[in-house]
C-alpha positions as CSV (number, residue, x, y, z in Angstrom):
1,X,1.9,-7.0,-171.1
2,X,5.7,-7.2,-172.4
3,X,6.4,-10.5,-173.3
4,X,9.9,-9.5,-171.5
5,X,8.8,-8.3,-168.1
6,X,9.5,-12.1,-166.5
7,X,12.6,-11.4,-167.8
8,X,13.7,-8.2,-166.7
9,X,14.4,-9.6,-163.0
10,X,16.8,-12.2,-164.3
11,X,18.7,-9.4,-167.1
12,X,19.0,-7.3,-164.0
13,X,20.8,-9.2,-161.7
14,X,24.1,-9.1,-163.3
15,X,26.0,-6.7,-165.2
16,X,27.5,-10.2,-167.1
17,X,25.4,-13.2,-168.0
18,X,28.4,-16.1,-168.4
19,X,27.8,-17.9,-172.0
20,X,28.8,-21.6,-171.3
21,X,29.8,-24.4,-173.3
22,X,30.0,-27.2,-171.0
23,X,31.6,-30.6,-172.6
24,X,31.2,-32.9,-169.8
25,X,28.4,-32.9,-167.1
26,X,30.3,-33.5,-164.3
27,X,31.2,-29.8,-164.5
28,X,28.1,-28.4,-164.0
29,X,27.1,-28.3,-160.6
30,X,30.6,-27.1,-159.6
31,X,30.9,-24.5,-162.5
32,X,27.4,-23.0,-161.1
33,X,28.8,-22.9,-157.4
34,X,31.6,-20.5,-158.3
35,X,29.5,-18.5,-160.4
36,X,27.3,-18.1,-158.1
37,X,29.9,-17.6,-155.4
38,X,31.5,-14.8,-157.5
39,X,27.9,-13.2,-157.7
40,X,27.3,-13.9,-161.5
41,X,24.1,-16.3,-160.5
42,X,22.2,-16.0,-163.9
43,X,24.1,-18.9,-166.8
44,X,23.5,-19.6,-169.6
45,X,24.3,-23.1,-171.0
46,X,24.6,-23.2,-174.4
47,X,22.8,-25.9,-176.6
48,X,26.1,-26.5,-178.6
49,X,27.1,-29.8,-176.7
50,X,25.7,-33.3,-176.0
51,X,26.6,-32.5,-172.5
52,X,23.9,-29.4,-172.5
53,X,20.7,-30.7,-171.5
54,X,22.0,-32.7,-168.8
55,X,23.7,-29.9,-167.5
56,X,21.1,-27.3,-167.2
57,X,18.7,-30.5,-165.5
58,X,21.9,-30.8,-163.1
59,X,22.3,-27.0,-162.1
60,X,18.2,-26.1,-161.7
61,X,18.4,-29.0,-159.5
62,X,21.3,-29.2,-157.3
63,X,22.6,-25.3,-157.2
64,X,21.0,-23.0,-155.0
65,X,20.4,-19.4,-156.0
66,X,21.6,-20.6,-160.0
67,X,19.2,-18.8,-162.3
68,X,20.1,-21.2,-165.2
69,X,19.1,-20.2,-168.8
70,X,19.6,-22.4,-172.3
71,X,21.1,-20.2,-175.0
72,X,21.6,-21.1,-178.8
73,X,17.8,-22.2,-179.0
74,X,17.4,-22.8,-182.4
75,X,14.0,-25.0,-182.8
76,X,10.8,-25.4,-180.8
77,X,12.3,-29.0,-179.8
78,X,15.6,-27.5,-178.1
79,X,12.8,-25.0,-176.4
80,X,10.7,-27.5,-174.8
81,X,13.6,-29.7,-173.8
82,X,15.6,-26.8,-172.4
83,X,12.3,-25.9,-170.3
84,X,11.5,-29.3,-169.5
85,X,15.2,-29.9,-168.1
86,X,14.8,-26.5,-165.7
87,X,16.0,-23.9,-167.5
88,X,14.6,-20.7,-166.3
89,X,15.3,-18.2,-169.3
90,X,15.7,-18.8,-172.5
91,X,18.1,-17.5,-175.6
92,X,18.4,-17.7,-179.0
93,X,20.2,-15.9,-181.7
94,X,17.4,-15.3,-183.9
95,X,14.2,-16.4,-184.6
96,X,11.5,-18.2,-186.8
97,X,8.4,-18.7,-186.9
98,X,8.2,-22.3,-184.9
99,X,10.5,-21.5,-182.2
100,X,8.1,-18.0,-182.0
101,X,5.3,-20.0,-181.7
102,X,7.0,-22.5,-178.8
103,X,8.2,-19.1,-177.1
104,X,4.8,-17.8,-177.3
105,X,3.3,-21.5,-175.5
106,X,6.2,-21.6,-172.8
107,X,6.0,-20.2,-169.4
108,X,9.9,-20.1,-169.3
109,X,10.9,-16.1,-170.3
110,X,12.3,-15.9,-174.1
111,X,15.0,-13.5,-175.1
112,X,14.8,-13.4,-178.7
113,X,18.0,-12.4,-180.5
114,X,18.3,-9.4,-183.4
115,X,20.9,-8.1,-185.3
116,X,18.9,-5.2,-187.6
117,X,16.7,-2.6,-186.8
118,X,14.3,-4.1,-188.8
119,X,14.7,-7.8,-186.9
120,X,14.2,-5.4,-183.9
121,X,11.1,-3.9,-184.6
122,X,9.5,-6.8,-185.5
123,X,9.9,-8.3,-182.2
124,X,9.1,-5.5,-180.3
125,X,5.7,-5.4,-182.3
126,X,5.4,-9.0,-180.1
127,X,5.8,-7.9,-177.1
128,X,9.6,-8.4,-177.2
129,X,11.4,-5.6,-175.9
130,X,14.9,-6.8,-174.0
131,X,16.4,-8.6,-177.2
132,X,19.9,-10.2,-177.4
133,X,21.8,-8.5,-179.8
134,X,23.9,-10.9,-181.6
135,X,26.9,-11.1,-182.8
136,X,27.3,-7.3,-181.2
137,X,30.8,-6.9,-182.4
138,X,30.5,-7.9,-186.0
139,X,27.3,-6.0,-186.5
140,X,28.2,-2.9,-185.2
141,X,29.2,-2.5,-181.8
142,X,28.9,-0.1,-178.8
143,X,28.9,3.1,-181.6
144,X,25.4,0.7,-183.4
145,X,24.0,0.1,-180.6
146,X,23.7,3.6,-179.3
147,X,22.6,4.7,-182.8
148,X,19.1,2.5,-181.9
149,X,19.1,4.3,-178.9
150,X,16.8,7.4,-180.3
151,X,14.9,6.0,-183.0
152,X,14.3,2.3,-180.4
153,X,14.1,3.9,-176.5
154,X,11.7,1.4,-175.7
155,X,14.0,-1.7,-176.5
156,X,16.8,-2.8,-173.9
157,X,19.9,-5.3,-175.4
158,X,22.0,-8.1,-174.0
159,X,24.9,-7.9,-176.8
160,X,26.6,-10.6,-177.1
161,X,29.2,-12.1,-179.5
162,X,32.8,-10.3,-179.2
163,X,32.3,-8.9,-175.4
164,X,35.5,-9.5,-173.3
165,X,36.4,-7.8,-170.4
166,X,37.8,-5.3,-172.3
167,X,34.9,-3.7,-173.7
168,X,32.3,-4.9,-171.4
169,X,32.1,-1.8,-169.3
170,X,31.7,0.6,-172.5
171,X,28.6,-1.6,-173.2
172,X,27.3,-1.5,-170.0
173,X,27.8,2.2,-169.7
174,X,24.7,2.2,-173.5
175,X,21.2,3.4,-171.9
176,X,19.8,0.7,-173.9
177,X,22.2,-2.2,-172.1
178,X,20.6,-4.2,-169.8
179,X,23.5,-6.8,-169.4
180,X,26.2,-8.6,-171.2
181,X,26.7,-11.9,-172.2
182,X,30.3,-13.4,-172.5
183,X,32.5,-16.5,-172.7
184,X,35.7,-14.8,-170.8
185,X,34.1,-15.6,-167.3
186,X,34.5,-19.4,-168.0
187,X,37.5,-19.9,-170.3
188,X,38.0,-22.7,-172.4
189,X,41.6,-23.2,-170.3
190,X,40.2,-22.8,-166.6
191,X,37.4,-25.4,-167.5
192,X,40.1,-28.4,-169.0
193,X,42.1,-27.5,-165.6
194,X,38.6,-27.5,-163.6
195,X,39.9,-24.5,-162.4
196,X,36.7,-23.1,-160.3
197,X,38.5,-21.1,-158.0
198,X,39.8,-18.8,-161.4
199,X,36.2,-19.0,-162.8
200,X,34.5,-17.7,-159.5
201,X,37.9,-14.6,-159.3
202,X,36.8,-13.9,-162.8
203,X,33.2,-13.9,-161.8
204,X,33.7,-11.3,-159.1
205,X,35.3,-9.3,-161.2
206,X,32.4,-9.4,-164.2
207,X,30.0,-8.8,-161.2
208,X,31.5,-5.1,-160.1
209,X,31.2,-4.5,-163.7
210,X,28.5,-1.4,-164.8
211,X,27.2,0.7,-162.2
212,X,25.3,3.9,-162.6
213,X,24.4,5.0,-166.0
């Protein structure tokens, strides 16, 4: 069995997976409420903060239909704590061998993150085939990713690292895209205003993004 396939339900609900970096708690359960409102239901709450931890605890508890993931797992601490807090997928922008080894113990689904086609292969040799590719822009972009397309069909990406709403759709529009991840549903200005009504407009928006390939 894929090591992604408890994954694939959670890639596939959104065209956009918000990338979150949440300073203060008290912003989580309303954040999640207007993502979720604007039909963006899958987060992912970046261990960056102090603030992080508590946050994802706070969503998986209190928001309804919030599918909240941890992303910049770096260690197999940071794993178990993001799983033991709630989070329902887990993201990371690369990999080693102990936070392999924590993936491979954890129930929670791992989405392992690659930036060569070497990186890539040896994940999909685990079992790992929807990988985030990261940072997307500054390895190669929409015209690299669709050069893995023939030699890789069996691997689906989640690029992530210079995706606005600008080139989001081009992405989306790769065979081998599953989803997006970005920042520009939850800017840095709308979250120091607690603007929530701009964040769930801007999560509408990111939602009617894709369509049929």
């Amino acid at each position: 069995m894929s090591r992604s396939e408890d994954l694939l339900p959670i890639v596939n609900l959104t065209p956009v997976i918000p990338v979150v970096v949440l300073e203060d708690v008290s912003q989580a359960v309303p954040l999640a409420l207007a993502l979720v409102a604007g039909g963006l239901p899958a987060i992912e709450i970046t261990l960056r903060t102090q603030a992080a931890i508590a946050s994802i605890e706070a969503i998986a508890s209190e928001v309804e239909g919030a599918i909240v993931g941890a992303g910049t797992v770096l260690s197999k601490g940071q794993l178990i704590a993001a799983a033991r807090a709630g989070a329902m997928f887990i993201v990371s922008p690369g990999v080693n061998a102990d936070l392999l080894a924590a993936a491979d113990d954890s129930p929670v689904p791992f989405m392992p993150g690659s930036a060569t086609p070497s990186e890539a292969m040896a994940l999909m040799d685990l079992g790992y085939t929807i990988q985030k590719f990261f940072p997307a822009e500054q390895s190669g972009g929409i015209a690299y990713l669709k050069a893995l397309g023939s030699p890789l069909p069996a691997l689906s990406f989640c690029p992530t690292g210079g995706v606005d709403v600008k080139n989001a759709a081009a992405y989306l529009a790769l065979q081998n895209v599953v989803c997006v991840g970005g920042s520009w549903v939850t800017p840095k200005e709308a979250l120091a205003g607690n603007d929530f009504a701009r964040i769930e407009n801007l999560a509408r928006e990111a939602s009617r993004l894709g369509g049929e390939k």
